[in-house]
N, CA and C of each residue as an Amber inpcrd file, in Angstrom:
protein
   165
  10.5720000  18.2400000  -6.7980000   9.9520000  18.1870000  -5.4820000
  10.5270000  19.2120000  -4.5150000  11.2160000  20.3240000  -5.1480000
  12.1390000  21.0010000  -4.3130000  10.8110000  22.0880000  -3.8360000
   9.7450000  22.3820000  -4.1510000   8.4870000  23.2440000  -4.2730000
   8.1190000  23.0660000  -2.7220000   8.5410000  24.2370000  -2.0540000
   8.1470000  24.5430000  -0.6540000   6.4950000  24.7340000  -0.5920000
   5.7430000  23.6730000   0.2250000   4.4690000  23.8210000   0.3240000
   4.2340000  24.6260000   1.8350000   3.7170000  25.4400000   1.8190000
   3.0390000  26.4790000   2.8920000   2.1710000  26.6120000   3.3950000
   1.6140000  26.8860000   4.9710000   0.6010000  26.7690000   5.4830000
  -0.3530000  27.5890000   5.9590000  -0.9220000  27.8980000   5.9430000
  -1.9870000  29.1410000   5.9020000  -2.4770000  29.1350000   7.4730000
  -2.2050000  30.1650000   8.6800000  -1.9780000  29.7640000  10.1350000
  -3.3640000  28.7760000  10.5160000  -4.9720000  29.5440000   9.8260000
  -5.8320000  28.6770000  10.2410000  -5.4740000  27.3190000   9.7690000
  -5.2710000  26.4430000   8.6820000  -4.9730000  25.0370000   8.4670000
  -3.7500000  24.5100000   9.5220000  -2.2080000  25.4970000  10.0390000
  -1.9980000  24.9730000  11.4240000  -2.5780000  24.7110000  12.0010000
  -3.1360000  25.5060000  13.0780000  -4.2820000  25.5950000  14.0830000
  -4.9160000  24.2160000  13.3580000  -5.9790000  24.2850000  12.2390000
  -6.3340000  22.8410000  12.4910000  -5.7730000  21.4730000  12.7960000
  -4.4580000  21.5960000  12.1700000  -3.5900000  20.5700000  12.0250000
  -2.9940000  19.9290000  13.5980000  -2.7240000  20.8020000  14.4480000
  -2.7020000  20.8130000  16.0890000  -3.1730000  20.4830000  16.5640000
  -5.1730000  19.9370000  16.6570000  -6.1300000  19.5070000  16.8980000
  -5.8220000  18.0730000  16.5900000  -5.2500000  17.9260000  15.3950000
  -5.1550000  16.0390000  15.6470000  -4.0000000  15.4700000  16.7180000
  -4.2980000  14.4920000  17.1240000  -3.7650000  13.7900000  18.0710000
  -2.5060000  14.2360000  17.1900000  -1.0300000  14.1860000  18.8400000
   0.1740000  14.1610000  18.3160000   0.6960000  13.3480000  17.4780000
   0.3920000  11.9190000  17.4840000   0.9260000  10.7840000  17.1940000
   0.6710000  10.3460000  15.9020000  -0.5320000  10.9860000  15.4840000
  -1.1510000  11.1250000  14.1220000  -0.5090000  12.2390000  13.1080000
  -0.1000000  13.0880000  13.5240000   0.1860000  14.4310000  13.2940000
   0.9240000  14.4370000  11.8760000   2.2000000  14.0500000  12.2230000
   3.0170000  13.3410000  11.2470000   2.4870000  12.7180000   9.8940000
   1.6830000  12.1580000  10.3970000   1.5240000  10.9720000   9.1330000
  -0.1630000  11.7820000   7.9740000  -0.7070000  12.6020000   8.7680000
  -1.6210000  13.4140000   8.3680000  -1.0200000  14.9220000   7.9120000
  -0.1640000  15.5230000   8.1210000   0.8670000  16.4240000   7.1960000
   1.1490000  15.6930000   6.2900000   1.7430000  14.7170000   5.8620000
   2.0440000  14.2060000   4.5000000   0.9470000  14.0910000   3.8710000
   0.6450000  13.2100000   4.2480000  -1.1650000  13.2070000   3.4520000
  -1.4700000  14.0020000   2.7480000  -1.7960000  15.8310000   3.8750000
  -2.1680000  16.4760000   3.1710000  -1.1230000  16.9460000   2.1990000
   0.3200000  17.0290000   2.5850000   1.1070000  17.6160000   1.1580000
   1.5340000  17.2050000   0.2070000   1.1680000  15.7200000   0.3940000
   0.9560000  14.8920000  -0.6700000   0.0090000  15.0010000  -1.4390000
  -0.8450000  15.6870000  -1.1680000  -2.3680000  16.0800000  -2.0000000
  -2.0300000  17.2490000  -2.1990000  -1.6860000  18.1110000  -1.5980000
  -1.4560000  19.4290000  -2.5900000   0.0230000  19.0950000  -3.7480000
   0.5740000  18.7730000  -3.3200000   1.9840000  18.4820000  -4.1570000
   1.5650000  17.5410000  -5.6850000   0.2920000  16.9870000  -5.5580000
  -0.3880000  16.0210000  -6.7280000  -1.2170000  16.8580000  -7.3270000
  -1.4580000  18.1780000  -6.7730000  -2.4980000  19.1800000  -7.5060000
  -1.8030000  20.1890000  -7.7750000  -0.6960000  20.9460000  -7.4630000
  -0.1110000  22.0270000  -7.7940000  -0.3130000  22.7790000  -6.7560000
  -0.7880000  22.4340000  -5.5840000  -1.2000000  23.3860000  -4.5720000
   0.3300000  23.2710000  -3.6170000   0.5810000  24.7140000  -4.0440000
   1.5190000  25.2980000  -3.3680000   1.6500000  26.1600000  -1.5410000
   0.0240000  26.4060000  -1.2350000  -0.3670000  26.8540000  -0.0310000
  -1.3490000  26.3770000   0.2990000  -1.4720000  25.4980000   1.6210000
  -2.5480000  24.3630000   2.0820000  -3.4810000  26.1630000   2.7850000
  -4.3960000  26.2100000   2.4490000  -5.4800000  26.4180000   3.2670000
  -6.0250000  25.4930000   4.1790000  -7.3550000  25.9010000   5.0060000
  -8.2710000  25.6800000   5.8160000  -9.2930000  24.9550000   4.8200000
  -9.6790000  25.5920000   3.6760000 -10.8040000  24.3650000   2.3450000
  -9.7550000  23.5750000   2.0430000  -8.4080000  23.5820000   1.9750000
  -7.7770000  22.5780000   1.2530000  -7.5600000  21.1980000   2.5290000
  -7.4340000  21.9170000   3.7010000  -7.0220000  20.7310000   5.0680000
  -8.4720000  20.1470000   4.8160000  -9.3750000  20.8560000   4.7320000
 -10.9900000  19.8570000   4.9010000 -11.1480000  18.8920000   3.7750000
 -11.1340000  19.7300000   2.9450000 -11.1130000  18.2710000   1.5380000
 -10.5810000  17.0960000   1.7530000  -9.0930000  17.7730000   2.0260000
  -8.0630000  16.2020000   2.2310000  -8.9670000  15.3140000   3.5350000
  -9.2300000  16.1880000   4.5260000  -9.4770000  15.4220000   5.8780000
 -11.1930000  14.6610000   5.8880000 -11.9410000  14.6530000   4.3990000
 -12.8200000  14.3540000   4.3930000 -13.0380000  12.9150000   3.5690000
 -11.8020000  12.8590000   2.8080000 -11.2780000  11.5910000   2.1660000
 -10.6880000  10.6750000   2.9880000 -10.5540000  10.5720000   4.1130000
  -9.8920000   9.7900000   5.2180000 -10.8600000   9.6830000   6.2940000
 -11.7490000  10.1170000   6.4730000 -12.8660000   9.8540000   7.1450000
 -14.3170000   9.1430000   7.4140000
């Protein structure tokens, strides 16, 4: 689990848009979903996927 996951600036920028308080707990989420796929750099298609399974 030592595998540094990385963020691609547009998927920041999206990630900023959620409420602060949420923020936290929706970063794991998503790097918990890339970290279960091999995805080593969250994109902007990868933040939407995740954020479309929680919706």
């Amino acid at each position: 689990m030592s595998e540094t996951i990385k963020w691609t600036a547009e998927a920041e920028t999206k990630l900023k848009e959620i409420p602060f308080f949420v923020r936290p707990f929706a970063r794991k989420k998503i790097e918990a979903y890339a970290q279960d796929n091999s995805i080593s750099l969250i994109t902007l298609e990868i933040y939407e996927q995740v954020k479309q399974q929680f919706n």
